[in-house]
C-alpha positions, -999 to +999 in steps of 0.1 A: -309+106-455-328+085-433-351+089-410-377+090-435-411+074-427-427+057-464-462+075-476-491+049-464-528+042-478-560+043-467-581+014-479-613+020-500-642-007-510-632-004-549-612+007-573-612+044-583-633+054-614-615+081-631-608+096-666-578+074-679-542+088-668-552+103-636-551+072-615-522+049-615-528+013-606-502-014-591-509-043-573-504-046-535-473-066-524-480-087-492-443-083-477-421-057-453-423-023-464-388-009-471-370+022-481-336+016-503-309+041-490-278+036-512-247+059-515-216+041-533-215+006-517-231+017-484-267+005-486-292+005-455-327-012-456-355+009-435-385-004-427-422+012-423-415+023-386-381+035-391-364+004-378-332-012-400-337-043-418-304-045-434-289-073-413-321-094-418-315-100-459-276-098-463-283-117-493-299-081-512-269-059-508-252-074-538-277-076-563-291-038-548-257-028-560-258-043-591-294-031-599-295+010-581-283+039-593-248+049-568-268+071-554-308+069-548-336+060-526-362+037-534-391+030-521-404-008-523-412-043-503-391-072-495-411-104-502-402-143-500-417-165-526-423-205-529-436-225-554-471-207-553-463-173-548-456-150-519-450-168-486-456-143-455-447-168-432-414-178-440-405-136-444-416-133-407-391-161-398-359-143-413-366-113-385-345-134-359-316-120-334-295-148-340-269-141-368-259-176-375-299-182-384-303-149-404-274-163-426-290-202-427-326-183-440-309-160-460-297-194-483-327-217-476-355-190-483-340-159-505-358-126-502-365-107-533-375-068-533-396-051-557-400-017-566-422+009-566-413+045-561-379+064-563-379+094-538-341+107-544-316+101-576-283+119-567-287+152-553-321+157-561-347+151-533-382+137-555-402+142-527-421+173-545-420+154-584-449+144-596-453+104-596-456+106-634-423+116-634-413+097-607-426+066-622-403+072-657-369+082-634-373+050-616-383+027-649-348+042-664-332+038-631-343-002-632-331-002-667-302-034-663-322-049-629-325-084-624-341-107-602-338-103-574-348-069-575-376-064-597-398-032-604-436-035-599-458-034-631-485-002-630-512+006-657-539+034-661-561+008-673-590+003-647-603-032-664-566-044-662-561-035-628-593-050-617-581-083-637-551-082-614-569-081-582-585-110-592-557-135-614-525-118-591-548-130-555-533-168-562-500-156-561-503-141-522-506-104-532-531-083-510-553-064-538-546-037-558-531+004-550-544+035-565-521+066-565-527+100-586-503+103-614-498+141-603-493+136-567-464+140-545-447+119-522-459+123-488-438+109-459-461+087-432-494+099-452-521+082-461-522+096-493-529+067-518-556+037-516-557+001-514-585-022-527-581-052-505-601-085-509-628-090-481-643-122-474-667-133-448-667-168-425-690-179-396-666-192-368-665-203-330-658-180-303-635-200-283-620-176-262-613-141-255-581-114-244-583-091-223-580-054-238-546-041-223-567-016-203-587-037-188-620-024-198-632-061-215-622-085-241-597-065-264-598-101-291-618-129-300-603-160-309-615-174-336-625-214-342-631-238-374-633-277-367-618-298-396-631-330-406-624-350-376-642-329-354-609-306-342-614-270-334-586-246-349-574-215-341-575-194-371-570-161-352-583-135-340-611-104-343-602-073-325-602-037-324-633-032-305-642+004-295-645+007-254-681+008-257-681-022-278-659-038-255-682-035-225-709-050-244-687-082-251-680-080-212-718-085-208-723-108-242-697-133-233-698-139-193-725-168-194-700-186-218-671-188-196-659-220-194-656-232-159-629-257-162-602-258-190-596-294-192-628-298-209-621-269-232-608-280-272-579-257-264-568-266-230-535-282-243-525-249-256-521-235-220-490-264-217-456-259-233-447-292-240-480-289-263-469-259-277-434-268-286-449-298-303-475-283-323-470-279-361-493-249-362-474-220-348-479-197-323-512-206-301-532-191-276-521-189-239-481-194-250-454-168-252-452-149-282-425-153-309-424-117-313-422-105-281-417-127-251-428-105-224-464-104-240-490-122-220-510-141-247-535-157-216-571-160-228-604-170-215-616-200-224-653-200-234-676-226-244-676-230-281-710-227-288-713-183-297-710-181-334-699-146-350-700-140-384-661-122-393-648-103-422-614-117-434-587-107-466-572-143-466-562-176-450-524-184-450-511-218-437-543-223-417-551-187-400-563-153-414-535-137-424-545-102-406-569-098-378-600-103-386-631-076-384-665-084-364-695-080-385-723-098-359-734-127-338-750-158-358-775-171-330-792-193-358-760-213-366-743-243-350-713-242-340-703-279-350-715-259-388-686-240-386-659-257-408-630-253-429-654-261-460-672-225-461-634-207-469-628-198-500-594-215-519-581-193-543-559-215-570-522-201-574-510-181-597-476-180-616-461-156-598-439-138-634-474-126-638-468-102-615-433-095-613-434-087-655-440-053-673-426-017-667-446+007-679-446+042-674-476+061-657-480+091-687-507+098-712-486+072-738-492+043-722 
């Protein structure tokens, strides 16, 4: 019975090299993590901090139902596809208070979920079962699932798994896991890996956050002009150590702009502009997720150039935050465009969702 907090990862530069059927691979959703509670028809969805999801994807109950055992839990991730594969944006949008919206996004953009783990099957906690055994309880379990509800394909083989981080990137899925086949299930542990791609881009510094404790600039927000000579937001670098924090203090104070109306993101800072813009949240407005947030920045002059680490771009910004590597004193900022990102083509996404096989010494 819930609370029960889903066993996390700790991410590592490459995939495991280990004698075949130790390691279990599976690729890496890009989606909400969720824990399946069902008992009979009552079915709640729980989410990586122990917060309910079920009212956000009425439209999973049914084919849960359909698709579980009476009584389990299952441990997985809601995702939201398109044409090219995994859409992360429109999955944020169906997190909304309004019930009359969650029911409009539930039809127009269909959440799927997909399967990884079982933790309990009747009575029986799995907690303390291997995940070779977990794996073949949950592949039986998932016998007469359909789509929606899919279970996530898994090999021992390294070559194949490293085939999937590459061929499975185009349909939006983060990189690849790597559990032990003997290991238990360990609640709010970082007990697996995750190979992630990593990427690196030169961008413009074009403003800065304050850290929440005041101590120096907590983000850097992050700049690419397009063709026509626009600069974008793409995001932002952050968690900066304090140390490394005072040093930005000292870095960035000759590149305060003085006055914002010269500044390529001084429109930002007006609502009207905001409202209008077909980008999404931008700097210096209120926060979709949280309106009490104060998203004010400092504008500097785009001319600092920093060289960033990034997994991927989605709809025009990186899709996490991305990591500071160093300053790029030899390069211009007008150099800094949209051409240097890497486009990765899509993939079908049934690539992905096919195959169930079991994580034992047969397969």
């Amino acid at each position: 019975m819930p609370p029960l907090l889903p066993m996390l990862a700790k991410a590592t530069p490459g995939l495991p090299d280990m004698p075949e059927g130790e390691m279990w691979f599976e690729p890496k959703w890009d989606g909400f993590r969720c824990l399946v509670f069902r008992d009979g028809d009552e079915i709640m969805l729980g989410s990586r901090n122990d917060k309910p999801l079920t009212r956000y994807f009425p439209e999973l109950l049914g084919p849960l139902r359909e698709s579980l055992p009476d009584r389990c839990v299952v441990d997985g991730e809601i995702v939201v596809t398109n044409a090219q594969g995994l859409d992360f944006n429109a999955l944020q949008q169906r997190v909304h208070p309004a019930e009359s919206r969650v029911n409009r996004l539930a039809a127009e953009t269909p959440a799927s979920f997909v399967a990884f783990d079982l933790l309990a099957l009747g009575d029986a906690s799995l907690l303390q079962t291997p995940l070779a055994e977990r794996r073949r309880l949950l592949e039986a379990a998932f016998t007469h699932a359909k789509p929606p509800v899919h279970l996530t394909p898994g090999t021992f083989d390294r070559e194949l798994a490293m085939d999937w981080f590459s061929r499975f990137e185009g349909a939006g899925l983060d990189g690849v896991m790597a559990k032990s086949a003997t290991g238990f299930y360990q609640p709010n542990k970082r007990a697996q890996l995750k190979v992630k791609h990593l990427r690196t881009a030169d961008c413009v510094v074009g403003g800065f956050r304050e850290h929440q404790g005041g101590d120096g600039p907590g983000s850097l927000m992050l700049g690419l002009y397009d063709e026509v000579g626009r600069l974008h937001n793409l995001g932002v670098a952050s968690s900066f150590s304090a140390a490394r924090r005072a040093e930005f203090r000292t870095e960035l104070a000759p590149y305060v702009a003085d006055d914002l109306a010269g500044h390529p993101w001084a429109g930002w800072a007006d609502a009207a502009a905001h409202a209008s813009s077909e980008t999404g949240r931008l700097p210096g407005a209120v926060s979709r997720w949280n309106a009490t947030k104060d998203l004010s920045f400092t504008p500097l002059r785009p001319e600092l150039v920093v060289e960033v680490a990034y997994e991927r771009v989605d709809n025009g910004r990186f899709r996490h935050s991305a990591r500071f590597q160093r300053w790029r004193p030899d390069k211009d900022a007008a150099t800094c465009t949209f051409s240097q990102l890497e486009v990765v083509p899509p993939t079908e996404l049934t690539l992905a969702f096919g195959g169930h096989p079991r994580p034992d010494a047969s397969t």
